[in-house]
Every structure is written in C-alpha cells, then in structure tokens.
C-alpha positions as CSV (number, residue, x, y, z in Angstrom):
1,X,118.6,-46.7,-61.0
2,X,121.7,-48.7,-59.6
3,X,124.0,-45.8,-57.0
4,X,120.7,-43.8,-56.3
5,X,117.7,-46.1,-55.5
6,X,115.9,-46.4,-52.4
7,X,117.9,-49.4,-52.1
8,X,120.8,-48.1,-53.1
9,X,120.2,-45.8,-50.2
10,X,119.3,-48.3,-47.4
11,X,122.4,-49.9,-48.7
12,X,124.8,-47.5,-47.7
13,X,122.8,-46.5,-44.3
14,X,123.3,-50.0,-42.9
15,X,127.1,-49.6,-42.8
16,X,127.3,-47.5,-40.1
17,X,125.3,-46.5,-37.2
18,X,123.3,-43.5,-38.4
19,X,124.0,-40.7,-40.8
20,X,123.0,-37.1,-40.4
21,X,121.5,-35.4,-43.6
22,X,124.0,-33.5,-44.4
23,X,126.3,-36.5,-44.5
24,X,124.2,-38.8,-47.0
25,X,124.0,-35.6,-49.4
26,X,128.3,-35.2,-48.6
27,X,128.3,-39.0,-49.2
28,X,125.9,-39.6,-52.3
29,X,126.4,-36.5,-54.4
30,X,122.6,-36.9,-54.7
31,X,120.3,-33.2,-55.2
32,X,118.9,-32.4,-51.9
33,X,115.3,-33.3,-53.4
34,X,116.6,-36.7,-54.6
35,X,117.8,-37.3,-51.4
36,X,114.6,-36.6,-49.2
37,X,112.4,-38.3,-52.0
38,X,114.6,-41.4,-51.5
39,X,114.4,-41.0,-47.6
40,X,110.6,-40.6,-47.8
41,X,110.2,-44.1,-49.1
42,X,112.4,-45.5,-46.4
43,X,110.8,-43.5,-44.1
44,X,107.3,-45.0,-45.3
45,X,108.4,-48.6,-45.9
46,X,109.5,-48.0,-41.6
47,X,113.2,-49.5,-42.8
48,X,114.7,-46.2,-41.5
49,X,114.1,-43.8,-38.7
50,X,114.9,-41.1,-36.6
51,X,117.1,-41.2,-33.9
52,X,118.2,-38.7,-31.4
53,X,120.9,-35.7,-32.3
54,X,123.9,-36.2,-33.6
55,X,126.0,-33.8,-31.2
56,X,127.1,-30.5,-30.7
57,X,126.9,-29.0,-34.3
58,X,127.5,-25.4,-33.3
59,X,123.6,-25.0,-34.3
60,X,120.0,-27.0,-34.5
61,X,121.5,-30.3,-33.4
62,X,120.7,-32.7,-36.6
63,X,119.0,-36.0,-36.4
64,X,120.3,-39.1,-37.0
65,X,119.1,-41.7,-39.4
66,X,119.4,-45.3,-38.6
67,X,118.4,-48.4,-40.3
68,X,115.5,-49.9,-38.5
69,X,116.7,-53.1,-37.1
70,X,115.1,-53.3,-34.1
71,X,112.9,-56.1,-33.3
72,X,113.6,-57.5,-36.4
73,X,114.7,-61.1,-36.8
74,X,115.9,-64.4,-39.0
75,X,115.0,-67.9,-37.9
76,X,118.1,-70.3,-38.5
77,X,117.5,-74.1,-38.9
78,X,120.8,-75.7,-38.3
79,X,121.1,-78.9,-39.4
80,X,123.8,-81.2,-38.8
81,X,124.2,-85.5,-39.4
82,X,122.5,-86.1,-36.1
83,X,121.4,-82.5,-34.2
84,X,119.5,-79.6,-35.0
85,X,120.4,-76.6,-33.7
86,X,117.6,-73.7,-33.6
87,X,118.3,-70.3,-33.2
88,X,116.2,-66.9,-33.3
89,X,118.9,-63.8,-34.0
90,X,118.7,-60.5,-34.8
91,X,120.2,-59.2,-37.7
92,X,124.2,-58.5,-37.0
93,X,123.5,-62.8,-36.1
94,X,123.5,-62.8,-32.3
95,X,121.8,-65.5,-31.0
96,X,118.6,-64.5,-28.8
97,X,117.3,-68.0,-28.1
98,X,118.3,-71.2,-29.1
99,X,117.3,-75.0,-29.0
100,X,119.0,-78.3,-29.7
101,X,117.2,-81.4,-30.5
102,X,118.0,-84.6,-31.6
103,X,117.4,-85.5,-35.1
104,X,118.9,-88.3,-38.2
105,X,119.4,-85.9,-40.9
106,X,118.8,-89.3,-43.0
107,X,115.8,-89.3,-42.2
108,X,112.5,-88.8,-44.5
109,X,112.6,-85.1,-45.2
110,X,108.8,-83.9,-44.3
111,X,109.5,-85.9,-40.8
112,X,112.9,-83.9,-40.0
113,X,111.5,-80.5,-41.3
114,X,108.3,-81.0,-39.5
115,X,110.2,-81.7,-35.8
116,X,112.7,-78.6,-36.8
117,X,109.7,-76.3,-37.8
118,X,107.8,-77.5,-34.3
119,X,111.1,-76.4,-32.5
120,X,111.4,-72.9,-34.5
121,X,107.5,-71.9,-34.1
122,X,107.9,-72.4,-30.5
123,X,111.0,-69.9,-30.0
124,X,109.2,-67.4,-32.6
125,X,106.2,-67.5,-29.8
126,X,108.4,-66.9,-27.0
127,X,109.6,-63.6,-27.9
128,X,107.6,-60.5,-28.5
129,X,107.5,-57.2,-30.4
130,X,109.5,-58.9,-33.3
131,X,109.5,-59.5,-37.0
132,X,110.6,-62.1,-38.6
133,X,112.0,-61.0,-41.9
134,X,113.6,-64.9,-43.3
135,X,114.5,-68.1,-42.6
136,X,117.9,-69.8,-43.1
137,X,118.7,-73.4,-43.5
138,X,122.5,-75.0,-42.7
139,X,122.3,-78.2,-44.3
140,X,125.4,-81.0,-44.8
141,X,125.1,-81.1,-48.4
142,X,125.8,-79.1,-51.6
143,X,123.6,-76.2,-52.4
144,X,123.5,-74.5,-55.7
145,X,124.2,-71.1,-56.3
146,X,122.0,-71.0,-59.5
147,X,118.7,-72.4,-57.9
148,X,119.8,-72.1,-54.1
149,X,118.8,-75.7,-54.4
150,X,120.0,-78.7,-51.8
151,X,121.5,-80.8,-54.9
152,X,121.8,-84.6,-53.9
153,X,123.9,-85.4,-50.5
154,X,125.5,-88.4,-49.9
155,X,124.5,-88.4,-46.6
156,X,120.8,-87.1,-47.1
157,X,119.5,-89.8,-49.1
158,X,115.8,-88.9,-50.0
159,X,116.1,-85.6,-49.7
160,X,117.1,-84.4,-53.3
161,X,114.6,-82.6,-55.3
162,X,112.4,-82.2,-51.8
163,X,111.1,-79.0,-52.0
164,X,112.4,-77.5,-48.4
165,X,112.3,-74.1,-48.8
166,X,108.5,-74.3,-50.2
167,X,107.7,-76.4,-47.2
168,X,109.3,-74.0,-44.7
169,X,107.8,-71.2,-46.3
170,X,104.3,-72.9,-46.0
171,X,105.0,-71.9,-42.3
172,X,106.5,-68.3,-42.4
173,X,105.4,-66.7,-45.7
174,X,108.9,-64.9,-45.7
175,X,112.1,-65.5,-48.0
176,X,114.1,-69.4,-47.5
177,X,117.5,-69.2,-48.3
178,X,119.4,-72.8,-48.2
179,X,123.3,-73.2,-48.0
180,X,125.9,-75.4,-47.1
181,X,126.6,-75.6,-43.3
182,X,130.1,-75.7,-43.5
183,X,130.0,-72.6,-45.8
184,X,127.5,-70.8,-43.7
185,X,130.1,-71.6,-40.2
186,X,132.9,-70.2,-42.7
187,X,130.6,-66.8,-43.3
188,X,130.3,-66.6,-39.2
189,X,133.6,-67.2,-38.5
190,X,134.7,-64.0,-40.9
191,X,131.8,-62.0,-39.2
192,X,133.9,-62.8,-35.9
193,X,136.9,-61.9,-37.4
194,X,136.2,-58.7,-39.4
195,X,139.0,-58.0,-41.8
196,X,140.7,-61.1,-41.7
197,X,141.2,-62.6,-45.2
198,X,141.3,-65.1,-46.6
199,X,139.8,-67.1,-43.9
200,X,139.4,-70.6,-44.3
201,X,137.1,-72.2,-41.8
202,X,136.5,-76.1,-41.3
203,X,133.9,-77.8,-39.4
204,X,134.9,-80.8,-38.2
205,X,132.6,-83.4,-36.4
206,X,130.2,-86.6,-38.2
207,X,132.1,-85.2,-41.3
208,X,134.3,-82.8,-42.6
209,X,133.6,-79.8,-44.8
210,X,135.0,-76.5,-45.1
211,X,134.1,-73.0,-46.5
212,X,136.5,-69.9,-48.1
213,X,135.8,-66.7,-47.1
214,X,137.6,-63.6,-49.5
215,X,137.1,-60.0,-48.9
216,X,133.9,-61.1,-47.5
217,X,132.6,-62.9,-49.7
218,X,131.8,-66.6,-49.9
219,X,133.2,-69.3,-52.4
220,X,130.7,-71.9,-53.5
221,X,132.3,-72.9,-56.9
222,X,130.4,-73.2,-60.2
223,X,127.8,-75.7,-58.7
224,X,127.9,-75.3,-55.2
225,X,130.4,-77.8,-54.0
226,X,132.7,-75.9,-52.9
227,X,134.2,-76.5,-49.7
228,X,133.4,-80.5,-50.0
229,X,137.0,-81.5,-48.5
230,X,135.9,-85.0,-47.4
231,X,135.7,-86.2,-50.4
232,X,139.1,-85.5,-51.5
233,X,140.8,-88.6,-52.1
234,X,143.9,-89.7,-49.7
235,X,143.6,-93.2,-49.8
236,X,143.6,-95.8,-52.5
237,X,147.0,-95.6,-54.9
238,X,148.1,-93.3,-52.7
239,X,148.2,-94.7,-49.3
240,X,151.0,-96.2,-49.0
241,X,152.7,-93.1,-49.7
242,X,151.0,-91.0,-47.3
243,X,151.2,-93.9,-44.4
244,X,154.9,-93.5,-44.2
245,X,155.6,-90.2,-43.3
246,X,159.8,-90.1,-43.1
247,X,161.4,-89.7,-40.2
248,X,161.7,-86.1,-38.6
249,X,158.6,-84.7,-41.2
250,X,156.3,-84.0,-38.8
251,X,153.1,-86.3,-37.8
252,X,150.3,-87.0,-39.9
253,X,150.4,-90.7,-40.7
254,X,147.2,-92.5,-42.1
255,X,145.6,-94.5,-38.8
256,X,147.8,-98.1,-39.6
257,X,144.1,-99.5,-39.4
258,X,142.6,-98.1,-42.1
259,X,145.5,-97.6,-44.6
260,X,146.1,-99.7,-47.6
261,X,148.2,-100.0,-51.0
262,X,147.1,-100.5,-54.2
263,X,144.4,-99.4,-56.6
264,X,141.2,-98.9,-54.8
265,X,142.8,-99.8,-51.0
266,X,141.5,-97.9,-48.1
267,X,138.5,-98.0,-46.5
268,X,135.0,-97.6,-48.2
269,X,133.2,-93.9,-48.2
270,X,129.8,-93.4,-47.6
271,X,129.8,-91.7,-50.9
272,X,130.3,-95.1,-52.4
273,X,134.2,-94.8,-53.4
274,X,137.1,-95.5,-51.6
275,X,139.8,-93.7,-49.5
276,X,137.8,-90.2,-49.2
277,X,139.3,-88.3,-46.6
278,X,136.1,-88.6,-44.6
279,X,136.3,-92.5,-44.7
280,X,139.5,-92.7,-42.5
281,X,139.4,-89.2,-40.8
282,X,135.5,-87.7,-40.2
283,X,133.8,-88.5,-36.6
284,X,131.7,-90.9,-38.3
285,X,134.5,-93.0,-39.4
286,X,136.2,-92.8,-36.1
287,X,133.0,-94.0,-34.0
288,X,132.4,-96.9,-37.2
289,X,135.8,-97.7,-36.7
290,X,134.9,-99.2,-33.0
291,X,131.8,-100.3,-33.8
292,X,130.0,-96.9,-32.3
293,X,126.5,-96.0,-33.5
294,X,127.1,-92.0,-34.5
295,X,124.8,-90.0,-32.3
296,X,125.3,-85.9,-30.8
297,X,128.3,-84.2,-31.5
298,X,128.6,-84.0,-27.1
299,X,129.0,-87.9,-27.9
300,X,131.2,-87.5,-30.8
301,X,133.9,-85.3,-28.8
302,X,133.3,-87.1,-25.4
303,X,134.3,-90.5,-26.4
304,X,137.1,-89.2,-28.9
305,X,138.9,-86.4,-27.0
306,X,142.7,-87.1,-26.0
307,X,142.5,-90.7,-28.8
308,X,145.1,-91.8,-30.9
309,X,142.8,-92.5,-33.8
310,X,141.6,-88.2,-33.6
311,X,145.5,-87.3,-33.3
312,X,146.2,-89.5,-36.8
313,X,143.0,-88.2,-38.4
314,X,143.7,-84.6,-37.3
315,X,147.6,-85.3,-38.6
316,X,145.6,-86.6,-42.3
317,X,143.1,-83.7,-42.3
318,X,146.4,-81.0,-41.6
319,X,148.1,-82.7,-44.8
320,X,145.2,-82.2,-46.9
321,X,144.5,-78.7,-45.6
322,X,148.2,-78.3,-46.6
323,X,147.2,-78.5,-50.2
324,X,144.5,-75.5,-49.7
325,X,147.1,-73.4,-47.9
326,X,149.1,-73.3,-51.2
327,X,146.2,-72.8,-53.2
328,X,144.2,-70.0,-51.4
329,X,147.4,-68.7,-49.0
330,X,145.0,-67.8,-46.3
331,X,145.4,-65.7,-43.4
332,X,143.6,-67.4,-40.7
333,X,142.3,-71.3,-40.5
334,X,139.6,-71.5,-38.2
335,X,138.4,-75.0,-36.8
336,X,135.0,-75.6,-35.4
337,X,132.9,-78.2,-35.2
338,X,132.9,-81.1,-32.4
339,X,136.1,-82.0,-32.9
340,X,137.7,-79.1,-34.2
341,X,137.7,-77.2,-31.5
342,X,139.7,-79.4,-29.3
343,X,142.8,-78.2,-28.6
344,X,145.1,-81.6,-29.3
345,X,143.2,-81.5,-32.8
346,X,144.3,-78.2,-33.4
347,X,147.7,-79.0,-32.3
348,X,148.0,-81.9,-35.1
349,X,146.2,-80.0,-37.7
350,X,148.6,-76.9,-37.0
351,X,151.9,-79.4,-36.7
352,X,150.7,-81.2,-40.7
353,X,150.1,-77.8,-42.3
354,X,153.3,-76.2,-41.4
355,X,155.6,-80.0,-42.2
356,X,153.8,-80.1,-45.4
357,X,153.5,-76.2,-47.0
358,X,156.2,-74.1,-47.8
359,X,157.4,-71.8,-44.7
360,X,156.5,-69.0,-46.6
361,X,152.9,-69.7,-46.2
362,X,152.9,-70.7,-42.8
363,X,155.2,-68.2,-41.2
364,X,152.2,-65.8,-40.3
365,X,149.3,-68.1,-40.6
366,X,147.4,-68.7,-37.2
367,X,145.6,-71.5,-36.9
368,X,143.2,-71.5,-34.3
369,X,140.5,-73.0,-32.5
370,X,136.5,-71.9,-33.3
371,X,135.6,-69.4,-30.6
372,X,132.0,-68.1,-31.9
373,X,129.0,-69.5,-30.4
374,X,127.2,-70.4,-33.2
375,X,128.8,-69.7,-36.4
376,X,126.3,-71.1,-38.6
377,X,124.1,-69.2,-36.9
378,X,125.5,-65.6,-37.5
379,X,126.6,-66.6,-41.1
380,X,122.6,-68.0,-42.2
381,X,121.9,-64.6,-40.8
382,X,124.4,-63.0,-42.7
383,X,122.6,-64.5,-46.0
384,X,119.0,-63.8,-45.4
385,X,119.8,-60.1,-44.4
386,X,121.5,-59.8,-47.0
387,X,119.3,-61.1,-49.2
388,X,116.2,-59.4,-47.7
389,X,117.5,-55.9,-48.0
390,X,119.8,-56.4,-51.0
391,X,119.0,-53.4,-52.9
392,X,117.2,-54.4,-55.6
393,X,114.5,-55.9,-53.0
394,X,114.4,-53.1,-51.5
395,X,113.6,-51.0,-54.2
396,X,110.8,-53.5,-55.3
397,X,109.1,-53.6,-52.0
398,X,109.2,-49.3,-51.7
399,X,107.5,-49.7,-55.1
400,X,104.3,-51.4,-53.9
C-alpha cells in the first residue's frame, strides 16, 4: 500500500544518513509491528542494515539503520557526436573510474555499442566487492518518456528503432535506462547545486542542447524533446533582423558569414532545414565553417578558444537563451560542455541574456560556468537509482 510499503519505507531511509527506530515509528505513524515487519524485508532483501549507535541516548544506545549502498554501483555510457565517455559510480554519482575513447556516434549502432560495452566490462573487472545494480545511457538525441525509447536523431542516422537497451542488457542482465545527454548534464548539474531552482543547464560543444531542472525534477516535454534548443530557428526570414543588433544593445550579432535575408536564407542544418541555431552557432558548424573535420571535444575547444566566430555564436546562443529566461525565469544557467565552459563564452552568453531579457529576470540570475566533473555522469546515476529503488520496485523485488 502506497505511504507504508517496504518501498515506501526504503524510500524515506535513503534521505538521510540512518534513522534510529524510534525515529521511523516518530516519522511514519506506522504500529510498531508494521514497522519491524516492513524492516524485516529490507533487512532480508540486504537493502538496509545496521550501523553503529546513534549517541548518547541517556540509555541502551540505539542502532542506526542505513540504506545499503555500499559497494553498489551504475555503469554510465556517455555518448557524445564523436567521444564516449565511460564511467563506474556509486550511487550519490561520483565517478570511481572512468574512460574516454574515441567513437562517430554516426556510426552503425551494434559497432559503437559493442566498442562502448568493451570499454564498460573492462572497468566493471577492475574493481571488486561491487554490484552493479543499472546501466545508464547519455545519448545526443530525443528519448521518450513513454517507452524510454531513442526516437530518431538527426545526427544518429541508423540508429532509430535499434534496440539498445536490449543489446546492453544482453551484457548486464540489470535495468537500461536511456535519456537525452543534455538532459541527463542538466540532472547533474542540479545534483551539484542542491536547492537551486530552476536550473537551466546547456551543453555546448558538436551541438547544442539544454535540459530544465524544477524542484528536482526533469522536463522532457510530451515526447521527449525537450531541451532540443539547436533546432530553434534564428535564421532564415529572420536574419536580417537579428544580424543588426543597434548600436549600444549589447553583442550578439549573427557571424556576417553565415547570415542571410529572405525566406529560407542562412546556412543549411544538419536536420535538413535552414537557419537552426545549431547551423551557425554549434562546434560542428564552427569547425565546417573552416573546412575542419569534427573530431574530440579537446579539438573542438582547442582550435576555437579566444575566436571571433565562438564570441558571435556564444553572442546568438545568449539571445536565444534570452527567450527561455522569460519563459522558465530560472535561477541559475549553467554551461558545460566543450565550449561552454570557456570563460569568454560565458562572458557573451551572460552579456546577450541580460541586453535581451527584462532586468527583472536578470538582476539575480548567475550565469556560470559547468564546474562538475562529469555531469552526465551523476545525473544517468541519478536515473537508474532512482529507478531501481523507486518504491514500487522495491516492493516487487521484497515480494519474491
């Protein structure tokens, strides 16, 4: 029954570091029998235990019950346009070991999973006395909140309908949850910022995406695109417009090179259309631009640090972000990603919000630079723990 399962129980023991007895019965209202009947099964399942005394009580010192989290761990595939980033991390999303490899996330699906799952199985081996209890999987594409689902990418062609988490579960027979990776960065940027909200968080490197963050929760719209920024459209009709900042508004011109007038002007997305914010502003647009192959994000922020092109596609991204600010009115915008992090792009970005929204919503927003080490990391973790001991999976597994 929902408020006094098993689950219910485990639920409310995870938020805090242990719990005497006589503070769950204090806490839950529960009968003392219902209580230890409920504590038996977490007991027996071994997703609780004993720790040492509380303190001084004045009497028999009482024990402390803790959520058994040690030892236990999530796998997180990382994948961005052209690097995977592996990690192994315990629940609360702190990175124990890591790996990078190389990878063309438009490449056949089996091929790229089978490299990433090579990578993963090898830093599973290297540690011991664990358990892993999931896997999560950052991807650079739309994933449904109905079906958890990768639902089709323009930049992962091939890959819609692939059944990833059935193949990475053919590896580690334990729950696959997919999402978005600029979401999941958005979910470990709140986790570093507890109580901060709304946080908006953008990644920023091959392309550009960004994730919403209320009260904790995550925002992937009705079908899971939230957060697809890139494809907002700034070009086109528009661009003329948005080329000719007036004098004394701030910066955030189009780059001269790439903007246009007229119906359908502006340079051509990879999404097929034209004047997508990605097409004049994303790393991958940048490095086309001067006839760059797109390889690491180290590349990516190596040979575009300190340009004129990043400061006018920093200046475009601000303006758009502008719009959001007077949508959501967050607290905190957090960049990340490649080029996010650098500090002239968070200068332009910071310069375009507060020319373009009302000072009212910018007088006591911070806009900063990412300083987590791998927020898509802690927020995939976030997910599958979540998930994993979300009540009512708890209270199926104490059942069996």
């Amino acid at each position: 029954m929902a408020g006094t399962s098993p689950g219910w129980l485990l639920q409310l023991i995870r938020s805090r570091d242990g719990w005497t007895r006589r503070q769950l019965l204090a806490e839950t209202g529960l009968s003392r029998m219902t209580l230890f009947e409920r504590l038996d099964a977490l007991f027996r399942a071994g997703l609780v235990y004993e720790a040492g005394p509380a303190g001084p009580t004045g009497g028999r010192p009482a024990a402390l019950i803790r959520f058994a989290d040690r030892g236990r761990v999530v796998l997180v595939l990382d994948l961005d346009h052209h690097t995977g980033r592996i990690a192994v991390t315990d629940l609360t999303g702190r990175s124990l070991r890591e790996r990078e490899l190389p990878l063309d996330i438009a490449g056949p699906p089996a091929s790229v999973l089978a490299s990433v799952c090579e990578v993963g199985a090898s830093l599973l081996a290297s540690g011991a006395g664990e358990t892993l209890v999931g896997v999560g999987v950052a991807l650079p594409g739309p994933v449904s909140p109905a079906t958890g689902l990768l639902r089709p990418a323009t930049v992962m062609p091939g890959w819609d309908g692939f059944p990833i988490a059935a193949v990475i579960g053919s590896h580690w027979p334990v729950p696959v949850l997919l999402e978005n990776d600029a979401r999941a960065h958005a979910l470990g940027e709140a986790a570093d910022r507890p109580g901060v909200t709304p946080l908006l968080a953008v990644k920023y490197a091959h392309g550009i995406g960004a994730g919403l963050v209320l009260d904790g929760a995550l925002l992937r719209g009705f079908d899971g695109a939230a957060g697809d920024i890139g494809h907002i459209r700034v070009g086109g009709s528009g661009a003329a417009s948005l080329s000719a900042a007036p004098s004394g508004a701030g910066p955030a011109s189009l780059p001269a090179s790439v903007s246009g007038t007229g119906a359908g002007a502006g340079p051509v997305c990879r999404c097929g259309r034209t004047g997508c914010l990605a097409a004049y502003a994303s790393g991958y647009a940048l490095l086309r631009r001067r006839g760059v192959t797109p390889s690491s994000s180290d590349d990516l922020a190596e040979r575009l640090a300190g340009s004129a092109d990043l400061r006018d596609a920093a200046g475009l991204l601000g303006r758009t972000l502008a719009g959001l600010v007077a949508l959501v009115n967050p607290r905190t915008i957090v960049l990340g990603g490649a080029l996010g992090r650098l500090p002239a792009v968070v200068d332009e970005v910071s310069a375009a919000v507060r020319a373009d929204a009302l000072d009212r919503l910018t007088s006591e927003l911070e806009i900063v630079p990412s300083t987590a080490h791998h927020p898509a990391a802690a927020g995939m973790a976030a997910l599958v723990t979540g998930h994993v001991y979300a009540p009512a999976a708890v209270d199926a597994a104490v059942a069996t």
